[in-house]
FIMI-760377 format. One record per residue: residue number from 1; x, y, z of N, C-alpha, C in turn; residue in one letter. Coordinates in steps of 0.1 Angstrom, whole numbers, padded with zeros to 4 digits. Example, Ala and Ser with C-alpha at 12.3 -4.5 7.8 and 13.67 -1.06 7.14 Angstrom:
residues 2
[r 1,[0132,-0057,0078],[0123,-0045,0078],[0132,-0033,0078],a]
[r 2,[0128,-0022,0071],[0137,-0011,0071],[0129,0000,0079],s]
//
This chain:
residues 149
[r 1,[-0541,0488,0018],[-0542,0474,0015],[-0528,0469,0011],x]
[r 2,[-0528,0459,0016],[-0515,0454,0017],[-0512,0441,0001],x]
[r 3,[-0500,0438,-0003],[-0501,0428,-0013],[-0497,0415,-0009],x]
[r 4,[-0502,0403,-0007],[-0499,0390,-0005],[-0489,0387,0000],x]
[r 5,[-0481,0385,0008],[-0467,0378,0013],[-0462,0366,0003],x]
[r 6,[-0451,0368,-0006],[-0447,0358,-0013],[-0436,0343,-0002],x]
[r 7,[-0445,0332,-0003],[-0439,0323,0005],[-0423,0322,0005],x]
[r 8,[-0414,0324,0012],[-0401,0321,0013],[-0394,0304,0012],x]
[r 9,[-0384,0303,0007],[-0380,0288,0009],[-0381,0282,-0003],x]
[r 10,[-0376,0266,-0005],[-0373,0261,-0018],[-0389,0255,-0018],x]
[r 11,[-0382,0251,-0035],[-0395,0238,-0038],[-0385,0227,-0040],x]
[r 12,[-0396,0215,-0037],[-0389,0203,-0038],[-0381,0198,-0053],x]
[r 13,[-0386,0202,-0066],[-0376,0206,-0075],[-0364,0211,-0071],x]
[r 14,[-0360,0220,-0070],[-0350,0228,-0063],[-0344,0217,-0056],x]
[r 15,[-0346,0216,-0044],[-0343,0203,-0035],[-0337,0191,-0041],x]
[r 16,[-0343,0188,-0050],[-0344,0173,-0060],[-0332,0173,-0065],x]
[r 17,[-0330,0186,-0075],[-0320,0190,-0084],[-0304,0191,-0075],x]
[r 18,[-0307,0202,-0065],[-0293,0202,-0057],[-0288,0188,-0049],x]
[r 19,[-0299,0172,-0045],[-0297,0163,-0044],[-0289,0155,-0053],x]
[r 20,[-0296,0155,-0064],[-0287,0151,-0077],[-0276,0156,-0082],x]
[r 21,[-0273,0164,-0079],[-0260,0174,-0082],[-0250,0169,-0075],x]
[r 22,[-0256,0167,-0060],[-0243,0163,-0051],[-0241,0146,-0053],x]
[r 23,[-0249,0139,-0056],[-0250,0128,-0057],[-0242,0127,-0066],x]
[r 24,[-0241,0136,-0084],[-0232,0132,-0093],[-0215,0135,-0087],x]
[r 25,[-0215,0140,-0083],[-0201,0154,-0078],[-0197,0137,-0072],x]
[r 26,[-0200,0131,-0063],[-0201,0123,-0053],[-0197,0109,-0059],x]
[r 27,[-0204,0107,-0072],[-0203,0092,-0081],[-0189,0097,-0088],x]
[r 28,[-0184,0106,-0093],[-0172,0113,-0095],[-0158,0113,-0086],x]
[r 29,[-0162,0115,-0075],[-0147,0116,-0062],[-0146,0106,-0056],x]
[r 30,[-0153,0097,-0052],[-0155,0085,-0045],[-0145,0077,-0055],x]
[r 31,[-0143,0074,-0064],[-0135,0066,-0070],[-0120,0075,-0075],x]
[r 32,[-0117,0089,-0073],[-0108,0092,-0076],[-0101,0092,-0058],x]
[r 33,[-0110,0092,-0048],[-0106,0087,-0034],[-0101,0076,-0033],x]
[r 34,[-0105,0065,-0036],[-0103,0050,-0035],[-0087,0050,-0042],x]
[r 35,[-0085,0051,-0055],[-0077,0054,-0058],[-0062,0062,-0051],x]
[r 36,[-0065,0071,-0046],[-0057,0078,-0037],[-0052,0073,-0030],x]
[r 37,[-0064,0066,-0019],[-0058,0061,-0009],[-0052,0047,-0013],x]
[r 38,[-0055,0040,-0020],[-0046,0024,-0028],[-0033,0029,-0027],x]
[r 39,[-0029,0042,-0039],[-0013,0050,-0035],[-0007,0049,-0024],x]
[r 40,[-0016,0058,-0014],[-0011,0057,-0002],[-0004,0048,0006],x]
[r 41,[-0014,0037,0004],[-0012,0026,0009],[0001,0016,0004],x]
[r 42,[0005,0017,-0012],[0015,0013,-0014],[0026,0019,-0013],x]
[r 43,[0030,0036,-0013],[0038,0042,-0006],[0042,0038,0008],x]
[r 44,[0033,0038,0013],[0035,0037,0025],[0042,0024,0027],x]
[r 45,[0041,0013,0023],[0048,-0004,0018],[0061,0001,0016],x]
[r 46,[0060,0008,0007],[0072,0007,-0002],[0083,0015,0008],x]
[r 47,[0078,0025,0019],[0088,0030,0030],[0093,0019,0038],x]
[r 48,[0083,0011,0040],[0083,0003,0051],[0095,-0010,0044],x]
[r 49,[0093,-0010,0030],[0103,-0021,0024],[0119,-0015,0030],x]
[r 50,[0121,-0006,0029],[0132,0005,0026],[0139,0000,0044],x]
[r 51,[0129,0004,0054],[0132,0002,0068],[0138,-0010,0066],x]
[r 52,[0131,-0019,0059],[0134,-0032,0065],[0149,-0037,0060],x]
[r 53,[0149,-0032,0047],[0162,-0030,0042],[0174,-0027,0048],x]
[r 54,[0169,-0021,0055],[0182,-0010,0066],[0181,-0018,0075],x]
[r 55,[0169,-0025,0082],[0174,-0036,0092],[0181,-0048,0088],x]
[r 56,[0178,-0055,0078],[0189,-0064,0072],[0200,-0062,0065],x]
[r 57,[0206,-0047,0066],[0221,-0042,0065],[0227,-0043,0078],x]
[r 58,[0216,-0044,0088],[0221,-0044,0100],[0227,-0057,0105],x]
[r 59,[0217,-0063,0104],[0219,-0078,0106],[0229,-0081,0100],x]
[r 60,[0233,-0081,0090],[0242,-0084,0080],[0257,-0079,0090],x]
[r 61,[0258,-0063,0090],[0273,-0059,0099],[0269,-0068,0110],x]
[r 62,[0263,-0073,0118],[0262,-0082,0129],[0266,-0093,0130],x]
[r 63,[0263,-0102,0116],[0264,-0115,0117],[0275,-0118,0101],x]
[r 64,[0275,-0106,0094],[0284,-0114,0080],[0274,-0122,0073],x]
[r 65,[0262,-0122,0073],[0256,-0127,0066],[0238,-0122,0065],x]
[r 66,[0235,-0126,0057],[0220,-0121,0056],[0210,-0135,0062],x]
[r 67,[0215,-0149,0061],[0210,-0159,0070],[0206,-0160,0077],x]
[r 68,[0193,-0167,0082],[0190,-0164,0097],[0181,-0150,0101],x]
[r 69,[0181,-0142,0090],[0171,-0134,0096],[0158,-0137,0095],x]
[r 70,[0151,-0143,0089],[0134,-0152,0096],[0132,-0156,0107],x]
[r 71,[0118,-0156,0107],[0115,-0161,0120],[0124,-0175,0119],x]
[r 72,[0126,-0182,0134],[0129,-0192,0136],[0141,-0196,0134],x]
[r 73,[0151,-0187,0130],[0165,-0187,0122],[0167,-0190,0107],x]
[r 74,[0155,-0195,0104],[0154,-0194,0088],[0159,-0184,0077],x]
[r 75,[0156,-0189,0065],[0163,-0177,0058],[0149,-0170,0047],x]
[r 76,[0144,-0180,0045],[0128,-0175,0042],[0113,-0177,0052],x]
[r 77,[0107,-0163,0046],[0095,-0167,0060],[0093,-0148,0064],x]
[r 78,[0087,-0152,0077],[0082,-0136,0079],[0100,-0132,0090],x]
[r 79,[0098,-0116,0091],[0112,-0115,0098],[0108,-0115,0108],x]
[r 80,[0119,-0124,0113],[0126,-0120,0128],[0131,-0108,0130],x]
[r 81,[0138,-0100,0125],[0145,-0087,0127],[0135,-0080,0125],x]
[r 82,[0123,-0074,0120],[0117,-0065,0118],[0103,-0072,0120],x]
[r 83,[0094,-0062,0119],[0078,-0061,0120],[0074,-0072,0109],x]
[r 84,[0063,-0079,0109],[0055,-0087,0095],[0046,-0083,0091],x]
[r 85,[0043,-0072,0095],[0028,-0061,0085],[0030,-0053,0082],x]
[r 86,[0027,-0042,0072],[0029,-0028,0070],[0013,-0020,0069],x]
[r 87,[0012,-0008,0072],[0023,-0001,0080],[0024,-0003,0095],x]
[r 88,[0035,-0001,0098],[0039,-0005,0111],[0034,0006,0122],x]
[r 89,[0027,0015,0123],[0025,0024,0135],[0007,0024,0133],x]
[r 90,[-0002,0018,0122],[-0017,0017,0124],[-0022,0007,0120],x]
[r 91,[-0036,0007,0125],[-0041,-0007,0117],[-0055,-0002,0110],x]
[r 92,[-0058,-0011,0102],[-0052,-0023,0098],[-0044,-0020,0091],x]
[r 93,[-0037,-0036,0089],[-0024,-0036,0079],[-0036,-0039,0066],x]
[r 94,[-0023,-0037,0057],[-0028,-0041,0046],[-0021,-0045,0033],x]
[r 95,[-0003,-0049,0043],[0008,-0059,0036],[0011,-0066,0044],x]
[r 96,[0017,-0080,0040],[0025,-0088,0051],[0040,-0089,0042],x]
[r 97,[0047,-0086,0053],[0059,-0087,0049],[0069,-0100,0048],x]
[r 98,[0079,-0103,0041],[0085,-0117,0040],[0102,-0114,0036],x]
[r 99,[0107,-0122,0042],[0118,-0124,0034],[0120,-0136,0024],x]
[r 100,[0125,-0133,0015],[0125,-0144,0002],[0137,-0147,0000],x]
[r 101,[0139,-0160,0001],[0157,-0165,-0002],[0169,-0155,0003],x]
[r 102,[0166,-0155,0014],[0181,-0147,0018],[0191,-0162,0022],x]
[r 103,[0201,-0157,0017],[0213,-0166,0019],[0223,-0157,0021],x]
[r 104,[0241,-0163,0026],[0250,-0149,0031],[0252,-0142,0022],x]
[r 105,[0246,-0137,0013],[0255,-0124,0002],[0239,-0119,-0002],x]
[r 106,[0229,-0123,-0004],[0214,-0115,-0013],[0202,-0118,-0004],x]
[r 107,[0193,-0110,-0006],[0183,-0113,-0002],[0169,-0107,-0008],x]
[r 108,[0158,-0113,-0011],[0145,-0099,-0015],[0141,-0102,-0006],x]
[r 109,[0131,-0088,-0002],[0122,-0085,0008],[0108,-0081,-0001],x]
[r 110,[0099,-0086,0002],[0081,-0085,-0005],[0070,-0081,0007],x]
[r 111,[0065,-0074,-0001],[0056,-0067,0010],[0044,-0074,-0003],x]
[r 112,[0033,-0082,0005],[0022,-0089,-0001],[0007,-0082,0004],x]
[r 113,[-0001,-0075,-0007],[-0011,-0071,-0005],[-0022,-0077,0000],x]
[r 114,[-0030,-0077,0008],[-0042,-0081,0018],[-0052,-0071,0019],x]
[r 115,[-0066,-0077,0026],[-0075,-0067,0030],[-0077,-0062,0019],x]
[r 116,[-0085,-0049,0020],[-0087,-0038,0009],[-0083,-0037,-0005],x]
[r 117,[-0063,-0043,0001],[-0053,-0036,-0010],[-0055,-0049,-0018],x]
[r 118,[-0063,-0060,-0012],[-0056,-0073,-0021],[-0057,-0069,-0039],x]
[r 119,[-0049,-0071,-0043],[-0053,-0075,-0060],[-0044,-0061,-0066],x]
[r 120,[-0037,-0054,-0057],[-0024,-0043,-0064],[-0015,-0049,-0066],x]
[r 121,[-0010,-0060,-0061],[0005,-0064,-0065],[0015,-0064,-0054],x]
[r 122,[0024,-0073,-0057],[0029,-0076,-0048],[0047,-0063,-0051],x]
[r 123,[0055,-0057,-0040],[0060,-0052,-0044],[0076,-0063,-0035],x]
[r 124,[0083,-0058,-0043],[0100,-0060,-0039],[0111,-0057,-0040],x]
[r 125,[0116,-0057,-0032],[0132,-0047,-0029],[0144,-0059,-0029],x]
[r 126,[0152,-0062,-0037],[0162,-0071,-0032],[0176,-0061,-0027],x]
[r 127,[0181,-0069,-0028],[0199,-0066,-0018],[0209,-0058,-0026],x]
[r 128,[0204,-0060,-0037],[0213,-0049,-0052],[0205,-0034,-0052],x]
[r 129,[0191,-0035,-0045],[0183,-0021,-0045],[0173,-0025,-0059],x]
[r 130,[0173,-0029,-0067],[0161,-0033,-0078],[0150,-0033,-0069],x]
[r 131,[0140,-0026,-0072],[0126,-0024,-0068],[0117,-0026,-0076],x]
[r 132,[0108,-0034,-0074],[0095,-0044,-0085],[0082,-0042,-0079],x]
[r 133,[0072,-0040,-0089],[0065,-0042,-0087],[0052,-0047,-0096],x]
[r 134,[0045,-0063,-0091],[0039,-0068,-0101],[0026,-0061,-0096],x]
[r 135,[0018,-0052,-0101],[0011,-0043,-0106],[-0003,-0051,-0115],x]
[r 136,[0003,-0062,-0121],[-0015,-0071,-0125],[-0011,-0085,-0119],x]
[r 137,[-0005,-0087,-0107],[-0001,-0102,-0101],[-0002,-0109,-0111],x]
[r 138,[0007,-0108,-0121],[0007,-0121,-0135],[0023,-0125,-0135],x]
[r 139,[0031,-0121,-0126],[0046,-0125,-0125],[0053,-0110,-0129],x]
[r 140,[0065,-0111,-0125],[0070,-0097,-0125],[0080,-0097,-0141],x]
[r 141,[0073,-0087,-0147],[0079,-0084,-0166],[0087,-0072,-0160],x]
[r 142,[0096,-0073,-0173],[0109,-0062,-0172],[0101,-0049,-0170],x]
[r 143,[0090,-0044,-0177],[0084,-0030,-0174],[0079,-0027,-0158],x]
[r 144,[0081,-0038,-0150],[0079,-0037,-0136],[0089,-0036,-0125],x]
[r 145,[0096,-0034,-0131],[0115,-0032,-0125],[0113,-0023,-0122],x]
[r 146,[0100,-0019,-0112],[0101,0001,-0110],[0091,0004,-0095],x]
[r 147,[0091,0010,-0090],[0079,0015,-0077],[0076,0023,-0088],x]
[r 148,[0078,0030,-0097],[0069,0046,-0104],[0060,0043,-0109],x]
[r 149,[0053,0036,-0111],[0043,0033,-0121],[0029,0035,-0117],x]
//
């Protein structure tokens, strides 16, 4: 005589519990993701500031002046010499790029958050190399005189 075959396989308990487990694991990473990728995305800005920089050095040995690089020959506005979104090789964007008061000797360049990224702050590079970033869009304070933050 043989003894009963004990049924193989979970119980819905079991089931329930490893559901919930992944579900916590899950309410945990999802926001340390989001996160991540926001960095990402303003790294990625903040290269793209850097390019643009080097193309308005360019401009500059070209013409003697930093004038005239916006659209339309302007000196504020989106660039004429470079791309107006970042990042420049995917989409979506999720900065527009500007130039701010360039005249012949200074200029800043701002990369403005959109899409997804809106509400991180706006970042900026001027012509001396000072790098800002307003971090709670409330205007740029001396502790924001920094990309590291």
């Amino acid at each position: 005589m043989g003894y009963p075959r004990k049924e193989q396989g979970f119980t819905l308990i079991e089931l329930l519990i490893v559901v919930a487990i992944i579900g916590i694991v899950a309410a945990i990473a999802y926001p340390s993701y989001q996160e991540y990728a926001e960095r990402t995305r303003r790294v990625d800005a903040q290269g793209v500031l850097m390019e643009m920089a080097a193309a308005m050095e360019r401009y500059y040995a070209s013409n003697n002046s930093y004038e005239g690089a916006a659209d339309g020959g302007s000196d504020t506005g989106s660039p004429a010499i470079f791309a107006d979104e970042a990042p420049l090789e995917s989409n979506p964007k999720y900065y527009d790029l500007t130039i701010e008061a360039a005249d012949a000797m200074t200029y800043t360049l701002r990369a403005t958050p959109k899409g997804i990224q809106a509400g991180d702050g706006r970042l900026e590079l001027d012509s001396t190399g000072v790098r800002r970033w307003d971090s709670d869009d409330d205007g740029f304070e001396a502790s924001e005189n920094t990309w590291d933050q």
